[in-house]
C-alpha atoms as a printed R data frame, in Angstrom:
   type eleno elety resid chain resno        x       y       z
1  ATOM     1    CA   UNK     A     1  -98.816 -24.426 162.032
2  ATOM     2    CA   UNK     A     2 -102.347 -23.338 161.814
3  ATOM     3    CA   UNK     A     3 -104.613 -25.407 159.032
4  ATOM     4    CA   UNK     A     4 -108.219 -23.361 158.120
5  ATOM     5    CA   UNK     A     5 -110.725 -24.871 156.041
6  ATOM     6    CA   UNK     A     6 -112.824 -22.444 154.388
7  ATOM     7    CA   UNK     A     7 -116.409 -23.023 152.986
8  ATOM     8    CA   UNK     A     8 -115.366 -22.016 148.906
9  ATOM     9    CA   UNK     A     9 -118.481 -20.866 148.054
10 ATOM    10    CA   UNK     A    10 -118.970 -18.151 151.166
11 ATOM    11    CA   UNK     A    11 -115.495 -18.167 152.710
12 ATOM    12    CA   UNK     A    12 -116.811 -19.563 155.526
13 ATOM    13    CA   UNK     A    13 -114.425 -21.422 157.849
14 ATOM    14    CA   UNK     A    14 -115.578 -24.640 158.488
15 ATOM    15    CA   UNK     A    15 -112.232 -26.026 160.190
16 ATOM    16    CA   UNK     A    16 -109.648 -24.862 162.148
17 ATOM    17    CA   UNK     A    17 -106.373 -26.264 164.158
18 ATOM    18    CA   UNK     A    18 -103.253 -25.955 164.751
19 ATOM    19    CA   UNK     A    19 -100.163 -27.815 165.762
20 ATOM    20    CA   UNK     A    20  -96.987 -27.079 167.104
21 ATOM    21    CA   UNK     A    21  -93.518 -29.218 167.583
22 ATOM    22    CA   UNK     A    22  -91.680 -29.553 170.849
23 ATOM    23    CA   UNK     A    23  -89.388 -31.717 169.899
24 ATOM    24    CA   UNK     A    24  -86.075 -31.514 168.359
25 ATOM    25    CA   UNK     A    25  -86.591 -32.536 164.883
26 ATOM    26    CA   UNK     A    26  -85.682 -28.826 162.816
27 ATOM    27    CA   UNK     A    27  -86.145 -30.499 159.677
28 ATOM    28    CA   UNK     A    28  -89.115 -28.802 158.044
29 ATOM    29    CA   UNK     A    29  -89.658 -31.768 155.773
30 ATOM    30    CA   UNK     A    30  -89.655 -34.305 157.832
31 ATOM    31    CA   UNK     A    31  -91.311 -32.322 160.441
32 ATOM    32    CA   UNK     A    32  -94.884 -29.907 158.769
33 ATOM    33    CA   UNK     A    33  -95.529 -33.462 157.077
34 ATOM    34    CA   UNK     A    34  -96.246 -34.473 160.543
35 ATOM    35    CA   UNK     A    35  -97.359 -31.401 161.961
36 ATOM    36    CA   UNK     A    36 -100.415 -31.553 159.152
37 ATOM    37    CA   UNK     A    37 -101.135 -35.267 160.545
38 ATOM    38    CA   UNK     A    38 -101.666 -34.317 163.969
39 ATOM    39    CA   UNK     A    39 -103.376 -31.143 163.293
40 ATOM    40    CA   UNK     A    40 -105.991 -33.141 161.232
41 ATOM    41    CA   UNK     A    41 -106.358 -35.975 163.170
42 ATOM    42    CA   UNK     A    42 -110.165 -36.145 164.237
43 ATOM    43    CA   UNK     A    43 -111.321 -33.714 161.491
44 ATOM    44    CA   UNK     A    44 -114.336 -32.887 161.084
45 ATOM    45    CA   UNK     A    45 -114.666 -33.578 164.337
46 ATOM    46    CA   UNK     A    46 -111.595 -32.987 166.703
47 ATOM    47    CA   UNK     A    47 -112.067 -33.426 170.242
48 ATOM    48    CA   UNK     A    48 -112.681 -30.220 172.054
49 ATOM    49    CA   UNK     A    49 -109.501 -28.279 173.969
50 ATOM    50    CA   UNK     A    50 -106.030 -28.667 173.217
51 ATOM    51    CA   UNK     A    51 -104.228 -32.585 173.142
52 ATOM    52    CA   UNK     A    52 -101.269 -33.692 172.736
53 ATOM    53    CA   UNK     A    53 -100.487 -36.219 169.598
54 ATOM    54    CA   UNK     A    54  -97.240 -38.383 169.430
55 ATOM    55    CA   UNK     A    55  -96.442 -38.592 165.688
56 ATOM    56    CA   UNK     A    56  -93.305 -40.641 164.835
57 ATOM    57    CA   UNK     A    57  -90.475 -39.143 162.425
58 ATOM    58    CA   UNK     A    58  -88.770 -41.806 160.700
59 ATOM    59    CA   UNK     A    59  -84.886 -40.670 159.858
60 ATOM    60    CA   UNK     A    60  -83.898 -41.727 155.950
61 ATOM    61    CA   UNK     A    61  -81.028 -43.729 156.011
């Protein structure tokens, strides 16, 4: 998943990131929900380089 934030009034992008899943949830909505978490977490200012972010996905019962 790749998240850009664009500046509206010149297009400029002001935020990028991405996130991917290794792990064996294939449920998309259970799963980009999370994705989006992780891949935000530290905006505006993530730390620099790539990092690894645990993000629980609850199962509904």
């Amino acid at each position: 998943m790749t998240v850009i934030v664009r500046e509206l009034a010149s297009n400029r992008v002001v935020y990028e990131t991405r996130a991917v899943n290794d792990g064996p949830w294939l449920d998309n909505n259970a799963v980009l929900p999370a994705m989006f978490d992780a891949a935000m977490q530290g905006f505006p200012n993530p730390p620099p380089g790539p990092r690894r972010v645990d993000i629980q996905v609850g199962r509904n019962s």
